[in-house]
N, C-alpha and C positions, 0 to 999 in steps of 0.2 A: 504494500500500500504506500503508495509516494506521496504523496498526500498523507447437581444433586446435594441437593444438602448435603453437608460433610457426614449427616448418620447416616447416608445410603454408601458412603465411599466405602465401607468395611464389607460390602455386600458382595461389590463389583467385584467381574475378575480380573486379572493385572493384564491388560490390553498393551502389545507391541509398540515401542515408543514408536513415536510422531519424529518425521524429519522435522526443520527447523521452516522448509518451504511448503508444506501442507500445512504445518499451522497459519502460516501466515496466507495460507491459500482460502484458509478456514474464516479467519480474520478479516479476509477483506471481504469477505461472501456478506459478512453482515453488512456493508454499507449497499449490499445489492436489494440485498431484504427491507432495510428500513426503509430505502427508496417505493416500497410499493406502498407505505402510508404517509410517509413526509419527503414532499419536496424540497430539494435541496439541503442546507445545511449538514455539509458532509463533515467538515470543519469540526461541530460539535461532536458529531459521531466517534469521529478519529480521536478527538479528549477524551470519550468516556471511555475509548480502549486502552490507551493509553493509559491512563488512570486505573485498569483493571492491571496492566503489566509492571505495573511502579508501586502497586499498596496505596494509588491516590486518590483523593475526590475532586471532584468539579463541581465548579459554580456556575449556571448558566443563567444569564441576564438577560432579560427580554420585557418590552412591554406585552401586557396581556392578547391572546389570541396568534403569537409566533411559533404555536408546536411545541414548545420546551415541555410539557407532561406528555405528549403524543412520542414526543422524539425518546423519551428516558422508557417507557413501556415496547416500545416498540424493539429499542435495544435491547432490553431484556430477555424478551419475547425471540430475538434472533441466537440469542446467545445459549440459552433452556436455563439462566439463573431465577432462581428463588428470590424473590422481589414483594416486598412492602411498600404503601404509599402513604405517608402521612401528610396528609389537610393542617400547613399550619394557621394559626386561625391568634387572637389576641384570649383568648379560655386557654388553649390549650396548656397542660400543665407538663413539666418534668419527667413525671410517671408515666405518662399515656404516650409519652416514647420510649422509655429504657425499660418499663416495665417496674412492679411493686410488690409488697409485700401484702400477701391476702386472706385473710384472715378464715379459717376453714370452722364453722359451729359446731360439724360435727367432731373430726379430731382435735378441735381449742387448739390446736396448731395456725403454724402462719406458713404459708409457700410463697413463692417466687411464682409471680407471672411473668411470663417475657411479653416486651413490648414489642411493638413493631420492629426496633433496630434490630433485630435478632433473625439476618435473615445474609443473602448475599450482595442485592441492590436494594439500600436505602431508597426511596424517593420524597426526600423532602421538599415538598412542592409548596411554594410560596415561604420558603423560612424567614423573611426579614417581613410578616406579616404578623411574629408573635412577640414575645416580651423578650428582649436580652438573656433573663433566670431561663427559660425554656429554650432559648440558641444556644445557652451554654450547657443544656444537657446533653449537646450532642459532642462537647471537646473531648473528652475522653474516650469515648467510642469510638473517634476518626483517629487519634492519638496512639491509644494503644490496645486498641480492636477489644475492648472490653469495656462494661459497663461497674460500676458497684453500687449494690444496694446494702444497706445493714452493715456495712465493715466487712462484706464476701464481695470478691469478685469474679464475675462469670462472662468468660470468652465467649465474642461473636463467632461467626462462622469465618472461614475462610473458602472464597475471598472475600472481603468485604468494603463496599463502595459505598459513600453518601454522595447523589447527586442530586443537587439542590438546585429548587431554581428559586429565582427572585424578578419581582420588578424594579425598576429602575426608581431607586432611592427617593428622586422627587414624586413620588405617586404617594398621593395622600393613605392614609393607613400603615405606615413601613415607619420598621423602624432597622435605622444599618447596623450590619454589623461587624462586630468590635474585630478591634484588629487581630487579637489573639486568635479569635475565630477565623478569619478572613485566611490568613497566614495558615491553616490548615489545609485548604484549599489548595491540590497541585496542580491547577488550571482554574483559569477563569474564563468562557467564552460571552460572549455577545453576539447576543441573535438578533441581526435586525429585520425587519420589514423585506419580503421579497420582491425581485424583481420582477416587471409585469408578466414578461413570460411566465414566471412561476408562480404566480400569482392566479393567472388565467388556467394555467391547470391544477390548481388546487379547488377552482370553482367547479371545472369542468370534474373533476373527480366527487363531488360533493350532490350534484348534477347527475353522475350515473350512479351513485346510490352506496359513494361511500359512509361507510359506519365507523369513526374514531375509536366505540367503545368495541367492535369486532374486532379485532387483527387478524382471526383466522380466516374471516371469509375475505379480507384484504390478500388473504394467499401468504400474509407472515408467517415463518415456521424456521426450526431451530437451524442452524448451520453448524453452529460449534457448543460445546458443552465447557461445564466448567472444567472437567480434566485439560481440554483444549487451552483453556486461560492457565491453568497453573504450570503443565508443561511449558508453553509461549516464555511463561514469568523467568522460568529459569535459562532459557534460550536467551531474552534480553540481557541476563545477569552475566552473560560471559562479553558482551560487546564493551571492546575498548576504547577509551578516549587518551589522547595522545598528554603528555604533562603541559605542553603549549595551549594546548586548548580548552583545559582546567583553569592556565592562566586567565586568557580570554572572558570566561566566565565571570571571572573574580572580578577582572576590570570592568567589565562590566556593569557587576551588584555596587562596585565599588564608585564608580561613574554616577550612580543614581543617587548616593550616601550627601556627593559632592556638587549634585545640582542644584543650581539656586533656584527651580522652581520646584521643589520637590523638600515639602518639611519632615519626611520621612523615606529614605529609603532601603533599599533590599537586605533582609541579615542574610546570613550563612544560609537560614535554613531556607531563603527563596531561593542563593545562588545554589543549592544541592538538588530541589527541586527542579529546578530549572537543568541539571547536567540530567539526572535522571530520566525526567519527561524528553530530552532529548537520544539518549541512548536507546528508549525505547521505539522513538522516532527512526532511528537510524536502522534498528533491525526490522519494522515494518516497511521500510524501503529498501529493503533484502542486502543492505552490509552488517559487517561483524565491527564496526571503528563509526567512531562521531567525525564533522567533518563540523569548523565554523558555519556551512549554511545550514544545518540541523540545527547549532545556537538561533542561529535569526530567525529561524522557521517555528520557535517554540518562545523566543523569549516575551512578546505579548502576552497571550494567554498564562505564563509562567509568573511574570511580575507586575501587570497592570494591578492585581489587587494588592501589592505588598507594600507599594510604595502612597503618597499621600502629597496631594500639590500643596503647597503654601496657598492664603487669602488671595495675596496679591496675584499669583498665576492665575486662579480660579476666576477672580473677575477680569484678568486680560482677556477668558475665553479660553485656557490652555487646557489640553487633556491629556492625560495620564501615557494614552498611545503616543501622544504628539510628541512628548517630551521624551519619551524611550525611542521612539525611530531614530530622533536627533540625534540620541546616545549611542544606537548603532551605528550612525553614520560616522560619529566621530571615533568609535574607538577602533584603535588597531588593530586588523585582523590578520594573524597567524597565517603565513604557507604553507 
């Protein structure tokens, strides 16, 4: 691409490894599948794999009605993962995602519910709709794939993905969020508005009697499973990056630290993610080595939410992309 729950896994039988060019045969099938219910935004697609081969999540940003819950089920749906959607809403509470203690009349015992998180694709659909206390109940779980209730802690599944979507900040109801959160996040995309072409066949699909809440009768159906994503995981984990191009990186993160229109930018842990979400990148466009245009090709989505303009940019008009292109153009790229 150039551009079973884990209780059934003790079940299965040990299936002949996968070359490294059929998984990624497997991988890109899915962008063929989503394609029969959302047009366009392959871009997105490509982050949430990405994101499945790196331990990451993604933020997708869009105003209301651009596919972002169409596009997260649809993936799913292509991939045969075990998938949750939580409705965030300004009620919702702590527990009604990670799950609670529940108290049983007839044994006067208390058990462990599992919440939604307890699954392989999160779908947090509108998170910067609830209260900050309820966005932070998902840091730990993106963190370190576990939840704690009661002073026990109890493991997600692997793999495990939160993809969230949001709308865009000035939309009355939102509230942002925090950076600690934000910084969890190993992509951020932006889904804008299509173009009329695609626009007119998303009417024309609508027209002959597409169904959002069907996918099967859209003809969606699985391509790859999750043994596919965890073999993939470990295929990425052998791709090299050169120590020049580590550099690069750094200058980068470091570039952003030193811009004056930027009152916050990239720590460590954006410039790691940002090498990562690129190595990944580089073995789905079938090399074993990072290459500088793999940096450029991933560093938007990588650090537009890490970093934070000053007032003064803000009211110039400056945006967050604007100011990182500039950075790529000015820093020195490696041969």
């Amino acid at each position: 691409m150039t551009d079973h729950p884990p209780d059934q896994l003790n079940h299965q039988t040990e299936r002949p490894e996968t070359s490294a060019d059929e998984l990624r045969a497997r991988l890109t099938r899915v962008r063929q599948e989503v394609a029969k219910a959302v047009v366009g935004q392959d871009a997105a697609v490509t982050s949430v794999i990405i994101a499945l081969l790196v331990r990451g999540h993604v933020l997708l940003e869009g105003v209301p009605g651009v596919a972002k819950t169409l596009l997260v089920r649809t993936i799913s749906a292509s991939l045969g993962l075990r998938t949750a959607r939580v409705q965030f809403t300004p009620d919702l509470m702590p527990g009604d995602v990670t799950g609670s203690l529940v108290y049983d009349s007839k044994t006067g015992d208390f058990s462990f519910r599992e919440g939604p998180v307890f699954t392989n694709l999160l779908l947090a659909d509108e998170i910067n709709r609830t209260p900050p206390k309820t966005q932070a109940s998902l840091l730990e779980a993106m963190e370190e794939r576990q939840v704690s209730v009661d002073g026990a802690g109890r493991a997600l599944p692997d793999p495990f993905l939160v993809a969230a979507t949001q709308n865009p900040v000035e939309y009355e109801g939102t509230y942002p969020l925090p950076e600690a959160q934000l910084d969890r996040f190993l992509l951020k995309v932006n889904l804008g508005l299509p173009e009329r072409e695609q626009e007119v066949e998303v009417i024309n699909r609508h027209a002959a009697g597409f169904d959002p809440s069907n996918l099967t009768a859209a003809g969606v159906r699985p391509v790859a499973q999750l043994e596919d994503v965890l073999a993939a995981r470990k295929s990425v984990s052998t791709v090299q990056i050169a120590p020049d191009v580590v550099g690069y990186i750094v200058d980068i993160a470091r570039a952003t630290r030193a811009a004056p229109s930027f009152q916050l930018g990239v720590s460590p842990r954006g410039a790691t993610a940002l090498m990562n979400s690129s190595k990944a990148w580089a073995w789905l466009s079938g090399r074993d080595y990072v290459t500088p245009d793999d940096i450029k090709a991933l560093a938007l989505p990588a650090l537009r939410h890490r970093v934070a303009l000053t007032p003064e940019a803000s009211m110039d008009g400056a945006g967050a992309d604007d100011v990182l292109q500039g950075i790529l153009t000015t820093t020195p790229v490696p041969r």
